[in-house]
Phi, psi and omega in degrees: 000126160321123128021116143324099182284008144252043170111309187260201201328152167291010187241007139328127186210135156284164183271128173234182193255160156295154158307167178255131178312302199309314159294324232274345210298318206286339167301337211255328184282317167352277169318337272205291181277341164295305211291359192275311185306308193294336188251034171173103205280309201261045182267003207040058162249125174004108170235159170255118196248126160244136196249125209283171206280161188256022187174150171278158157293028193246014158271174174312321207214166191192137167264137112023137155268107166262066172350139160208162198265139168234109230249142202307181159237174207274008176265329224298148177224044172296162168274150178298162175276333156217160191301344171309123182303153183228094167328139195263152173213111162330131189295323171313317208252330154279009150278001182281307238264318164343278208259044193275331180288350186263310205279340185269009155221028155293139164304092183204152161283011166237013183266112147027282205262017185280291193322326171275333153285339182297309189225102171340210217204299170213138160343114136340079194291121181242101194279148174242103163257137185264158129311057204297148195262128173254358189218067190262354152249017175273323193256357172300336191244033155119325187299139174308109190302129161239136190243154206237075181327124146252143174150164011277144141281125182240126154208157184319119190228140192262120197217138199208147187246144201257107159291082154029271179134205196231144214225144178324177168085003204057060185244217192162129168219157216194158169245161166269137170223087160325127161226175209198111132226135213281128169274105190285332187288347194281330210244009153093231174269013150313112194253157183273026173259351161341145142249141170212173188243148161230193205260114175311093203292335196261347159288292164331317175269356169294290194294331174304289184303335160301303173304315147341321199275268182259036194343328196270357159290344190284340169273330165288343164268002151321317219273324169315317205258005150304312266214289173301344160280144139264134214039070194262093168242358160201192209255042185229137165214153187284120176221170162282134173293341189276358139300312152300333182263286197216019133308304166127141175237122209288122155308117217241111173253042180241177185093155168262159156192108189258009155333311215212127154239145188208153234260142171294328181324316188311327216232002174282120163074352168050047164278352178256158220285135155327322184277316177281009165260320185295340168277354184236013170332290229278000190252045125252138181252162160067038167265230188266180165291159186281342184284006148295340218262317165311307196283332188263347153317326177283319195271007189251351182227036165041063200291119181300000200265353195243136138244178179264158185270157191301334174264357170065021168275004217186205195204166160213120159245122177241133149297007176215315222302348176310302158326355188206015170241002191217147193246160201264142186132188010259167199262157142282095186225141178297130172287332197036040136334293214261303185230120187285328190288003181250013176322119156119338226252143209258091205245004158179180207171101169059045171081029199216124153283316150237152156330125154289328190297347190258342172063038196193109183301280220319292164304342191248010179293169168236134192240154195043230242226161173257046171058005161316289205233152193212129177281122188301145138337124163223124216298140199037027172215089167266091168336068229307332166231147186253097191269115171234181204249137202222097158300349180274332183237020172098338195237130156271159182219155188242150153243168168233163209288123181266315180172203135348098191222173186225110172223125209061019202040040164221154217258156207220145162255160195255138198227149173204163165315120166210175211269046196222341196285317178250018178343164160276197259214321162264338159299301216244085170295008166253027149244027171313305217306356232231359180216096188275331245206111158301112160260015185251124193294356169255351174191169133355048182300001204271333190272335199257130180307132150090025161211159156251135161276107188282339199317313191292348225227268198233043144114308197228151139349005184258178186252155154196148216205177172299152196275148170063034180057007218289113168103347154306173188276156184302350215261342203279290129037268197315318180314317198252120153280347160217178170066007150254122177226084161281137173250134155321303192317319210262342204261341217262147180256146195183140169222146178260130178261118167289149190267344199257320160267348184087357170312119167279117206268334174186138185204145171196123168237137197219136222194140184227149180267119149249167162203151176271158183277126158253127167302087180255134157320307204281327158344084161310341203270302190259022172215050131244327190311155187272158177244123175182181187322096194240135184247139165295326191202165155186137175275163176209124182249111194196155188181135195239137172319169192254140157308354188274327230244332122357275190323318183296326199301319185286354171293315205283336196261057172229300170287304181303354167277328191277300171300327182294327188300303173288012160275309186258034133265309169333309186310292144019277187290334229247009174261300159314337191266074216167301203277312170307316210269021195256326194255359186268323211274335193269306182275003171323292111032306108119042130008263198224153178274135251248132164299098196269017179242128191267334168325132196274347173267342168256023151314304204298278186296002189026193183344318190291004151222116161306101182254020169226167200304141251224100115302150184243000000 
């Protein structure tokens, strides 16, 4: 007898057993069918086929190495390896169930999820909450604004995507195409025939950008955009809401007004810079109104919020009908044929890899997904943050990974908004590049938490932040004497991810339009109001999978549990047939003497640990 490799004496013995027939008969066939496999590869006996990973790990999300099982054929007349039934599967049908988690959310036209990513399924809800103003002439004279949330107006947004064509790279480019209809049963007693009064968002950005601009100017195209306003006697106006979100609020370019003249050369086709005619006013006499020189600066750099009116006498300004008459793009996006961790990722927008507007790489890459579509998760590479590319503001933006969630019974990781996505500039030093330029006529805004400045992004002077400041500096708040309260529960952006398919199992994003309110002196309209942050709106875009489309998901995870099961019983079997035939070819051999202790670790460890009682 051999030596302990634990130390002790060579007169060390274990007690020993008969074998049990029964194991050892099913070991021998165990053996029996390696050595058959080895000297005949078309013997039909069980193998394991390893199918290489479709993407390296070295992404957020990735596939897997997938064992996949093949199974004896029906003439074998081998004994099974154990007496437990073992559902038969076909080699067709486990290569299905292999690559069914890759091919059924790749972008492709033989994939599951084409049809459906190409055209949702089901509407999107896109709820609008307003500010309604309750004290507008209290804040004319200086006073803290108190404000009235009304919302949701809810309404369906369809979204279906105009394929292109296809782009080197595995790519693929599409336009986006939005629709909007308003759901009155959604939206309670709410009607878009609503009247409410807000914060004049498009005079207020007039009158910024003009100080900016020219300061010594502002009060005389005050006296031009009385006119282009109608009833513009303070920095509030009474509107119906379905005008403001996409009917159009009209802007009046008819009328005289010859306070300020300027020469027509100017204003024929408005190729010369905005600063450089208003700096050259006082040297011309006798031309057109100057509120010609405002309607042809809208029409020459097209603001998507303005359109022209069917009589070329105006403008309509809305806040949406752009969304929902043009369709947005076109996008560049990874198909993940070729590599699955890069499915979804937005790799250019309207021909631009970067955003220009940030004047910056770091702020213009475009980073993840357009929140569609998401590349699955892989278990011990979880992603600590979640990127899509949001084209309205120029930008990606991240959520971040909180952990583990269970939703539909189905288990998901929860992803949320945190307060580093819209840091200041001394909170988050990777969002300098995104505020170069102080816009708050009282400090620094570049310092205050939980806002963006779009002017470089679209144009105009507004801001934009979480609703109700949520995740803002206290001071944004402050400003109001009633009706901003933020909460997480109603405010907060956040998505449930399935991990296996990339399906967003429940997601809501939300976001509010601000501008500031200002003190101008020269402003009869603007000069008692207190000056600070004032928000017009904020949307909520959101939408939880239907139950039938659940089912499907949890089917796909069904099948890919049926393949991962029949991976580590093959493993199983095939660590046991490994370890019998390792000890059959030893004790053949006369080694070592076949293990007469029925205990299963010292079947396992043979000799080399004594698990039984120690005679001298």
């Amino acid at each position: 007898m051999s030596k302990s490799s634990t130390g002790r004496g060579k007169n060390n013995k274990t007690r020993e057993r008969s074998p049990n027939p029964g194991l050892y008969q099913q070991l021998q066939a165990i053996v029996s069918r390696l050595n058959a496999l080895e000297d005949n590869s078309r013997s039909g006996i069980a193998t394991v086929v390893e199918r290489q990973p479709a993407v390296e790990s070295s992404g957020s999300a990735g596939s897997a190495v997938v064992p996949c099982v093949v199974l004896a054929s029906e003439q074998s007349t081998t004994p099974p390896l154990v007496p437990t039934p073992v559902p038969r599967v076909s080699a067709d049908d486990c290569v299905a169930a292999e690559v069914a988690g890759k091919i059924n959310v790749q972008i492709s036209n033989t994939s599951k999820m084409y049809d459906k990513w190409v055209k949702l399924p089901m509407p999107l809800d896109f709820k609008i909450y307003v500010f309604n103003v309750t004290n507008r002439d209290a804040i004319n004279q200086g006073e803290k604004p108190n404000l009235k949330e009304i919302g949701p107006y809810v309404y369906k947004q369809y979204r279906e995507k105009i394929i292109l064509g296809y782009g080197d790279n595995d790519t693929i480019k599409y336009n986006l195409k939005k629709t909007f209809v308003f759901d009155p049963v959604a939206s309670g007693d709410l009607r878009e025939d609503d009247e409410l009064t807000v914060i004049n968002f498009s005079y207020m950005a007039a009158i910024i950008s003009v100080q900016e601009m020219m300061p010594a100017a502002v009060g005389m195209i005050n006296r031009a955009l009385e006119q282009f306003f109608t009833n513009l006697t303070d920095p509030f106006q009474t509107v119906k809401v379905k005008d403001l979100f996409f009917d159009g609020l009209f802007l009046n370019c008819e009328g005289d007004n010859t306070a300020l003249d300027v020469p027509e050369l100017f204003l024929m086709g408005m190729t010369l810079p905005f600063q450089f005619v208003t700096k050259n006013l006082r040297k011309y006499n006798r031309s057109v109104p100057l509120k010609w020189l405002i309607c042809g600066k809208i029409r020459a750099e097209k603001p998507p919020t303005m359109r022209i009116s069917k009589s070329a006498n105006g403008f309509y300004f809305s806040m949406f009908s752009h969304m929902n008459r043009t369709v947005s793009g076109p996008y560049e996006m990874v198909r993940g044929t070729e590599n699955l961790s890069d499915l979804g990722h937005v790799i250019s927008y309207q021909g631009k890899r970067i955003m220009s507007a940030w004047d910056d790489q770091y702020c213009g890459q475009l980073n993840g997904t357009d929140s569609t579509i998401f590349p699955p998760l892989e278990d011990g590479n979880i992603p600590e943050k979640l990127y899509t590319f949001e084209p309205d503001i120029c930008r990606s933006l991240f959520a971040s990974l909180v952990g583990k969630d269970t939703l539909f019974n189905i288990s998901t990781y929860y992803y949320e908004i945190s307060d580093m996505t819209l840091g200041s500039k001394s909170a988050n030093p990777d969002n300098k590049c995104f505020c170069k330029r102080n816009w708050s006529v009282k400090h620094d805004g570049c310092l205050l938490m939980g806002v963006l400045n779009l002017a470089p992004c679209q144009g105009a002077p507004a801001i934009a932040s979480l609703p109700h400041f949520y995740l803002g500096s206290d001071e944004l708040a402050d400003f109001f004497g009633d009706g901003i309260k933020p909460d997480k529960e109603k405010h907060n952006t956040y998505v449930h991810l399935d991990p296996i398919t990339g399906v967003v199992i429940k997601g809501v994003k939300r976001l509010q339009f601000n501008i500031e309110l200002r003190n101008v002196p020269s402003v009869p309209q603007l000069k008692e109001v207190p000056s600070g942050l004032f928000p017009l709106l904020w949307i909520e875009e959101g939408a939880e999978i239907p139950e039938w489309l659940r089912k499907e998901i949890m089917d796909s995870h069904t099948m890919l549990w049926y393949v991962d099961a029949a991976r580590w019983l093959v493993l199983a079997v095939a660590v046991v047939a490994v370890l019998v035939s390792a000890t059959l070819v030893a004790r053949s051999a006369a080694l070592i003497p076949w293990p007469r202790n029925s205990n299963s670790i010292s079947f396992i460890l043979g000799n080399s640990v004594n698990t039984s009682k120690v005679h001298s």
